[in-house]
DORO-411047 format. One record per residue (C-alpha): x, y, z. Coordinates in nm, 3 decimals. Example, Ala and Ser with C-alpha at 12.3 -4.5 7.8 and 13.67 -1.06 7.14 Angstrom:
BEGIN
(atom (1.230 -0.450 0.780))
(atom (1.367 -0.106 0.714))
***
This chain:
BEGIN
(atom (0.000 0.000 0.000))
(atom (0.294 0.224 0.071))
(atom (0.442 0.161 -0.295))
(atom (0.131 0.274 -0.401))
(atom (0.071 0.593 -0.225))
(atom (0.412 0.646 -0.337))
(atom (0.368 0.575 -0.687))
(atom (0.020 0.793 -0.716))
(atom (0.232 1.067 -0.528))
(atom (0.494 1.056 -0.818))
(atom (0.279 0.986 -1.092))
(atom (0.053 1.331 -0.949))
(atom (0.303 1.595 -0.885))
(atom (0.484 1.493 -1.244))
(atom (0.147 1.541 -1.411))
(atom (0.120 1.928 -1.267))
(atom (0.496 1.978 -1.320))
(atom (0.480 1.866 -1.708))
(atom (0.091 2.099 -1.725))
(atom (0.237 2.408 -1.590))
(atom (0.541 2.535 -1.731))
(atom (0.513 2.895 -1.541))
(atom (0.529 2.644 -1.220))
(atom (0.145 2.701 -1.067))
(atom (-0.006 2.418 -0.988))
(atom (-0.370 2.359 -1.100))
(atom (-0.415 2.087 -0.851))
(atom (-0.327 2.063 -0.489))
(atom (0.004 1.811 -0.424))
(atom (-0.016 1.685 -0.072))
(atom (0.321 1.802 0.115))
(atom (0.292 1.537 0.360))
(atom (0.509 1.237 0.459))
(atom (0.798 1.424 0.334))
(atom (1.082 1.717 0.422))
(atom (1.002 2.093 0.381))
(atom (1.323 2.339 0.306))
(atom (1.359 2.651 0.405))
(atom (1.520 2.896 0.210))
(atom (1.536 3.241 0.305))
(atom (1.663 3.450 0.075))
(atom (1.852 3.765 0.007))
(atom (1.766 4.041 0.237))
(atom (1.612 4.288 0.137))
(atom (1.492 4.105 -0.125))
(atom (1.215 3.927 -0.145))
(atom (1.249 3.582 -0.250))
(atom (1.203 3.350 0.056))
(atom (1.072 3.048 -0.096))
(atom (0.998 2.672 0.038))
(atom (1.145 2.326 -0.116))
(atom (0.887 2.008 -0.056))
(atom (1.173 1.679 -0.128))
(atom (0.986 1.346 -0.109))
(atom (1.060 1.125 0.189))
(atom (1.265 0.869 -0.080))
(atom (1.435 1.188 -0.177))
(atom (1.342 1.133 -0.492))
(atom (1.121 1.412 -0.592))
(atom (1.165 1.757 -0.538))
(atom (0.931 2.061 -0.587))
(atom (1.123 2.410 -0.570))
(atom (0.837 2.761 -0.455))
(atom (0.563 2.537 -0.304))
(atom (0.436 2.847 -0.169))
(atom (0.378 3.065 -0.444))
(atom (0.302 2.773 -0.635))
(atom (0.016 2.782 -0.473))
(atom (-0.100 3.056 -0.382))
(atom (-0.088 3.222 -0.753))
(atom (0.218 3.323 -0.782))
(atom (0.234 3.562 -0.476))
(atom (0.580 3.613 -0.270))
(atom (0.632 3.438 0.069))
(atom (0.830 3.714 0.180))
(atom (1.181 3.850 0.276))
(atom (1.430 3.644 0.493))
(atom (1.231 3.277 0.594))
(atom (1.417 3.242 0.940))
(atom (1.244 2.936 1.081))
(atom (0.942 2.711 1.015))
(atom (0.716 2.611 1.332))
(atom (0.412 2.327 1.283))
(atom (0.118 2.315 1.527))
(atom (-0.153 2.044 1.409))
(atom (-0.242 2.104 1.068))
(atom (-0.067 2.439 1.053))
(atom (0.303 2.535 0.901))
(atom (0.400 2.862 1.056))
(atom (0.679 3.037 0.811))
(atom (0.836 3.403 0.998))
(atom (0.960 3.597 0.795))
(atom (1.225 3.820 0.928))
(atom (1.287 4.145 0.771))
(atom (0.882 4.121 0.609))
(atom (0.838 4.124 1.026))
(atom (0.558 3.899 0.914))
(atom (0.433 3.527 1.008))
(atom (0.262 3.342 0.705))
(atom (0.007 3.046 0.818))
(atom (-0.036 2.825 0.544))
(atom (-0.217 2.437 0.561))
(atom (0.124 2.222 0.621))
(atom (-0.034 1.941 0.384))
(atom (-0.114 2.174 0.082))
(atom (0.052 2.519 0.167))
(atom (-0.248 2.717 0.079))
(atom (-0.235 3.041 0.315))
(atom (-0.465 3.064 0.561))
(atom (-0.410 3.381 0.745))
(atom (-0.063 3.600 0.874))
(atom (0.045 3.751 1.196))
(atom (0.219 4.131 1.143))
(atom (0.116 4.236 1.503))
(atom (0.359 4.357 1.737))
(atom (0.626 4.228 1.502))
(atom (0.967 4.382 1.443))
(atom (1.265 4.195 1.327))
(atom (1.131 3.811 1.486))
(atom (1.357 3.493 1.460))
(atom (1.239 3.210 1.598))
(atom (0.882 3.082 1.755))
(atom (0.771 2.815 2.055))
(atom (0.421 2.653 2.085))
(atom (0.317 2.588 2.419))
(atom (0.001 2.558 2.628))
(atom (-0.238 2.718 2.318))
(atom (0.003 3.006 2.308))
(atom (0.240 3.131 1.972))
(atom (0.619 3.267 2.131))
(atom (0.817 3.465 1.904))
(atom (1.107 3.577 1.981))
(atom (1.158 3.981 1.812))
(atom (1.541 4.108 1.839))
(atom (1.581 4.408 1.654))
(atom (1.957 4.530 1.558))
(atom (2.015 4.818 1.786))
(atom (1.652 4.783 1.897))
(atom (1.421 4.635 2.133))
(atom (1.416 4.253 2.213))
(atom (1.071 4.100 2.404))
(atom (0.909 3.773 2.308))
(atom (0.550 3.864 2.149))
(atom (0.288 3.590 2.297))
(atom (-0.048 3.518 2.031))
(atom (-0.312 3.319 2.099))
(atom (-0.273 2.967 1.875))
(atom (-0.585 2.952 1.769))
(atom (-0.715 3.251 1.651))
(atom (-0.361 3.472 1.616))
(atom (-0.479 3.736 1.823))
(atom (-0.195 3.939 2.037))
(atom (-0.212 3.878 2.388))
(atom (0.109 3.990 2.558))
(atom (0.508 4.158 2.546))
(atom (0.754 4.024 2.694))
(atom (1.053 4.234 2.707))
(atom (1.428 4.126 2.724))
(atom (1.735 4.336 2.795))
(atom (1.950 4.063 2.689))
(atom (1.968 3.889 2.302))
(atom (1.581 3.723 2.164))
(atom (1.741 3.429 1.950))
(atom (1.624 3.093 1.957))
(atom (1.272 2.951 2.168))
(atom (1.208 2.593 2.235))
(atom (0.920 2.417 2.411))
(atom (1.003 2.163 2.673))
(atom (0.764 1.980 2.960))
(atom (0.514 2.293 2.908))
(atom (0.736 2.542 2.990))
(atom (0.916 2.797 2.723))
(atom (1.304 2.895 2.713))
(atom (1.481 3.145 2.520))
(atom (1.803 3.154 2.456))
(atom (1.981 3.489 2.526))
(atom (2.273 3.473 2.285))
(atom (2.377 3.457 1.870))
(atom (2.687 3.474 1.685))
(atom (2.846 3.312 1.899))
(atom (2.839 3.593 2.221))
(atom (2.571 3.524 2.527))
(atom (2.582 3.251 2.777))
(atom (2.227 3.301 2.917))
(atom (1.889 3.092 2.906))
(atom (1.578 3.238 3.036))
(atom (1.227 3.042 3.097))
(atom (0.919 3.136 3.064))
(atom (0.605 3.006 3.277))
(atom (0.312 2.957 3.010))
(atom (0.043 2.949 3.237))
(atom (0.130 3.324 3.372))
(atom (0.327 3.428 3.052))
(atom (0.570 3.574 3.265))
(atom (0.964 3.495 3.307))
(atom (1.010 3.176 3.567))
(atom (1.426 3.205 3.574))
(atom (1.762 3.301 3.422))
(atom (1.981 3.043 3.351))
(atom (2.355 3.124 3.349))
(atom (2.616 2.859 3.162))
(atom (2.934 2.884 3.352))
(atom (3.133 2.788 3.038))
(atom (3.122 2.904 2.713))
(atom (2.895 3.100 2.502))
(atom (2.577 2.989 2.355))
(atom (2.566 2.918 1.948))
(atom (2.223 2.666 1.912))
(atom (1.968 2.596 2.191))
(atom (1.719 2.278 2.122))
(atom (1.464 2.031 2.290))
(atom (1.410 1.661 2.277))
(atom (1.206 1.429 2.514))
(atom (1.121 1.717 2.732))
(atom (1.478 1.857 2.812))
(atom (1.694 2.172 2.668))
(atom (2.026 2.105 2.488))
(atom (2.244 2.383 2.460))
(atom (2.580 2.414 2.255))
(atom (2.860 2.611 2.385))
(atom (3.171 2.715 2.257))
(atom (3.426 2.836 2.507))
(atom (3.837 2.917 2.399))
(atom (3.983 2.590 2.404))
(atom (3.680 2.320 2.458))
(atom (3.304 2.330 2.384))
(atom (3.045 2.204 2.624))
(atom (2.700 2.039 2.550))
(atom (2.405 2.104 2.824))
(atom (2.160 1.956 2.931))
(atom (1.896 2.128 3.084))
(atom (1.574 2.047 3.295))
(atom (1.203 2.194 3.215))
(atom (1.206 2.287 3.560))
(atom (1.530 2.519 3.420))
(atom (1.816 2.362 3.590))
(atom (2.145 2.258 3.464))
(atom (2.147 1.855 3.501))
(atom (2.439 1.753 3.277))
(atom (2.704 1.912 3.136))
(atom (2.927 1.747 2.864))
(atom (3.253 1.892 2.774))
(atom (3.374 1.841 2.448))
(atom (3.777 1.888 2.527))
(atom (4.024 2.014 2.232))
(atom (3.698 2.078 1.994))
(atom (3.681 2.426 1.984))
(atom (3.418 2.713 1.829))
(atom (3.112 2.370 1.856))
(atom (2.828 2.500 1.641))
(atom (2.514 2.283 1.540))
(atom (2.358 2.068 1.746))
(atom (2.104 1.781 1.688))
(atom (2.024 1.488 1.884))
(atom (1.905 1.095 1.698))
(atom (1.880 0.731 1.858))
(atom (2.082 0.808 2.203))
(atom (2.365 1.039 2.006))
(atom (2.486 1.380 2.007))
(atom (2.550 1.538 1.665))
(atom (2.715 1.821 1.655))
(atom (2.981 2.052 1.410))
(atom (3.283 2.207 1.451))
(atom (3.407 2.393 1.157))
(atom (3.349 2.181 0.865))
(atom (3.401 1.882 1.081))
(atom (3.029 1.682 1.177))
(atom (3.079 1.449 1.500))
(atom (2.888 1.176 1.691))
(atom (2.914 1.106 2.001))
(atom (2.667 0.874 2.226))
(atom (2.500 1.080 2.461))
(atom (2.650 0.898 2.779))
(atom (3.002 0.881 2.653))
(atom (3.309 1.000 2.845))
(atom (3.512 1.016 2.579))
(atom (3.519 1.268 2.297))
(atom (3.574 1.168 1.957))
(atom (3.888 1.240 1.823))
(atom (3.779 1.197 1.450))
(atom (3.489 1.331 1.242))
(atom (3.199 1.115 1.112))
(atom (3.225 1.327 0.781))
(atom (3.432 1.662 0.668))
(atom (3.240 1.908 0.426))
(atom (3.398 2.069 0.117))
(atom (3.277 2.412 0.065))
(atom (3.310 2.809 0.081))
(atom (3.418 2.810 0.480))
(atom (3.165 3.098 0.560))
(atom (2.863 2.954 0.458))
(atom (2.897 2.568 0.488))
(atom (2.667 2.388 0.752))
(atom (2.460 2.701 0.739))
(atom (2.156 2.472 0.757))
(atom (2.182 2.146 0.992))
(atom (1.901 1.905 1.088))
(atom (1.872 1.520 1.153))
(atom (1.521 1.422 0.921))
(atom (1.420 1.053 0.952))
(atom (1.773 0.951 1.079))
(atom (1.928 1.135 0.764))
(atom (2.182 1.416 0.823))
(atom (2.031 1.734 0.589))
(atom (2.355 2.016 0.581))
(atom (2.316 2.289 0.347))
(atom (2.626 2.541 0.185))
(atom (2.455 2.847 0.127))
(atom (2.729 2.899 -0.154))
(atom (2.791 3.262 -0.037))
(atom (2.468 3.388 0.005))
(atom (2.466 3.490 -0.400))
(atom (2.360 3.115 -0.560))
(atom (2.121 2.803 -0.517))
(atom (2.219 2.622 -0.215))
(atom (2.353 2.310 -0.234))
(atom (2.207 2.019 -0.008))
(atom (2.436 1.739 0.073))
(atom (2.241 1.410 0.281))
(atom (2.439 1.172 0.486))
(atom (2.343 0.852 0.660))
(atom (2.372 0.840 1.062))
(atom (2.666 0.673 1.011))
(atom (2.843 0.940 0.793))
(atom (2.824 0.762 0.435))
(atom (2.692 1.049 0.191))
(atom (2.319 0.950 0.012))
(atom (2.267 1.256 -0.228))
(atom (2.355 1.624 -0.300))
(atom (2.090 1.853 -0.495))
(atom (2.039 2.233 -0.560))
(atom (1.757 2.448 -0.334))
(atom (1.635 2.811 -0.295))
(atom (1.933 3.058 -0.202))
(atom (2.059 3.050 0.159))
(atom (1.891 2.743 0.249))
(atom (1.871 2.724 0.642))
(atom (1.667 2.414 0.781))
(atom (1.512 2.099 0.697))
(atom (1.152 2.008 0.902))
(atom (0.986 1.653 0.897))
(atom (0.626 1.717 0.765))
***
């Protein structure tokens, strides 16, 4: 049955790729069961777009928002894609906009502009939308909406950096650094919308904050070793991993008991209760040094890395195996910056 659905899938989005030579679709392709790409652009310009690639990797659909919704721009800088239900959340960073679209056919159904000014990432929590707003030389607060109907409910302001939001056991955390300078993590309570607690890292500063089975993970890079954290929903510091003679530790993902995690152009793994560091690489990428790993995500236990080949071409997407052993390399949108499981 699964060849099947497969084969119809194929057999349909061929059929409105060889009708439609200006690229809109006159029937709706279902973007499920597969891996969305976000690509966000040139700033200032506005050509944010969204990649669909098939869960066999095999097929790949380049625009899938304007694509369908004739022919109309997603926006200027896609910074991060957030899913709640049926819902694909796209935030657009210098449009200071979030598009809703239908995460199975990417139709729009509404936008949130409210309150909005130079956002980055967004949480889910508790029926509540977090988005984290840190304007350059600006203010930084976390705007709160109400997940159902995408009404504004509540600022909360920040003296410190707005960067990345995750959702773990209920409870919201921001973390309060990017590029590399800011060793801070602050919680949120999502029944009171108010801040619970500051966390401080005594070791390095922060470069990618996520959650899995109900904990934080941070990433730290500190002068001469990095350190990996784990941290509690309750907002305390349980674990703390230190990755000794790997220096400047950047991405962070975590798949089947093992830390993954980049340094450079260098991608490690390293089992989460290990002692020992690795002392070589699962895989070294070949590319322009300032924009390779830009994006970095573990989909279906494939490694997704993009090379945003200096900001002025089509990315280029290289997928590895968990184990390191390289499965395929294809073109996307320009500046390609993560990979989501829809």
């Amino acid at each position: 049955m699964n060849r099947l659905l497969q084969l119809f899938f194929a057999l349909l989005l061929l059929f409105n790729i060889s009708c439609n030579s200006d690229s809109e679709f006159t029937q709706d392709v279902f973007y499920g069961n597969g891996i969305l790409i976000a690509n966000e652009g040139n700033f200032g310009t506005p050509n944010a777009d969204v990649t669909f690639l098939s869960g066999d990797l095999n097929l790949k659909q380049d625009n899938i928002f304007s694509s369908n919704n004739s022919g109309a721009n997603l926006g200027d800088v896609l910074q991060s894609i957030t899913f709640n239900g049926g819902r694909a959340f796209l935030l657009l960073n210098n449009s200071n906009k979030i598009q809703v679209v239908d995460r199975y056919t990417f139709k729009k159904l509404g936008e949130i502009t409210e309150q909005l000014s130079s956002p980055r990432y967004m949480a889910i929590a508790n029926n509540f939308i977090y988005v984290t707003n840190d304007k350059y030389n600006g203010e930084k607060y976390v705007t709160v909406y109400n997940a159902g109907s995408f009404s504004f409910v509540k600022k909360i302001p920040f003296t410190d950096t707005a960067e990345r939001i995750v959702e773990a056991g209920g409870n919201v955390f921001v973390q309060n650094a990017s590029f590399g300078f800011g060793n801070k993590i602050t919680s949120i309570n999502t029944s009171t919308n108010s801040i619970l607690s500051v966390i401080t890292l005594p070791n390095g500063n922060i470069n990618k904050t996520i959650s899995s089975n109900s904990n934080v993970y941070t990433i730290a890079a500190g002068t001469a070793d990095s350190y990996i954290y784990q941290i509690s929903n309750a907002g305390n510091i349980v674990k703390t991993t230190t990755l000794t003679g790997i220096t400047n530790a950047t991405n962070l993902e975590i798949y089947n008991g093992k830390y993954y995690f980049s340094s450079g152009n260098n991608v490690y793994a390293m089992d989460m209760n290990a002692t020992a560091v690795p002392t070589t690489p699962l895989f070294t990428v070949t590319a322009n040094s300032y924009s390779t790993l830009y994006g970095f995500n573990i989909v279906n236990g494939l490694i997704f890395t993009s090379d945003a080949n200096g900001f002025t071409q089509d990315s280029k997407i290289t997928v590895y195996s968990a184990a390191g052993a390289l499965i395929k390399t294809f073109t996307a949108g320009k500046s390609s910056n993560g990979f989501y499981q829809n």
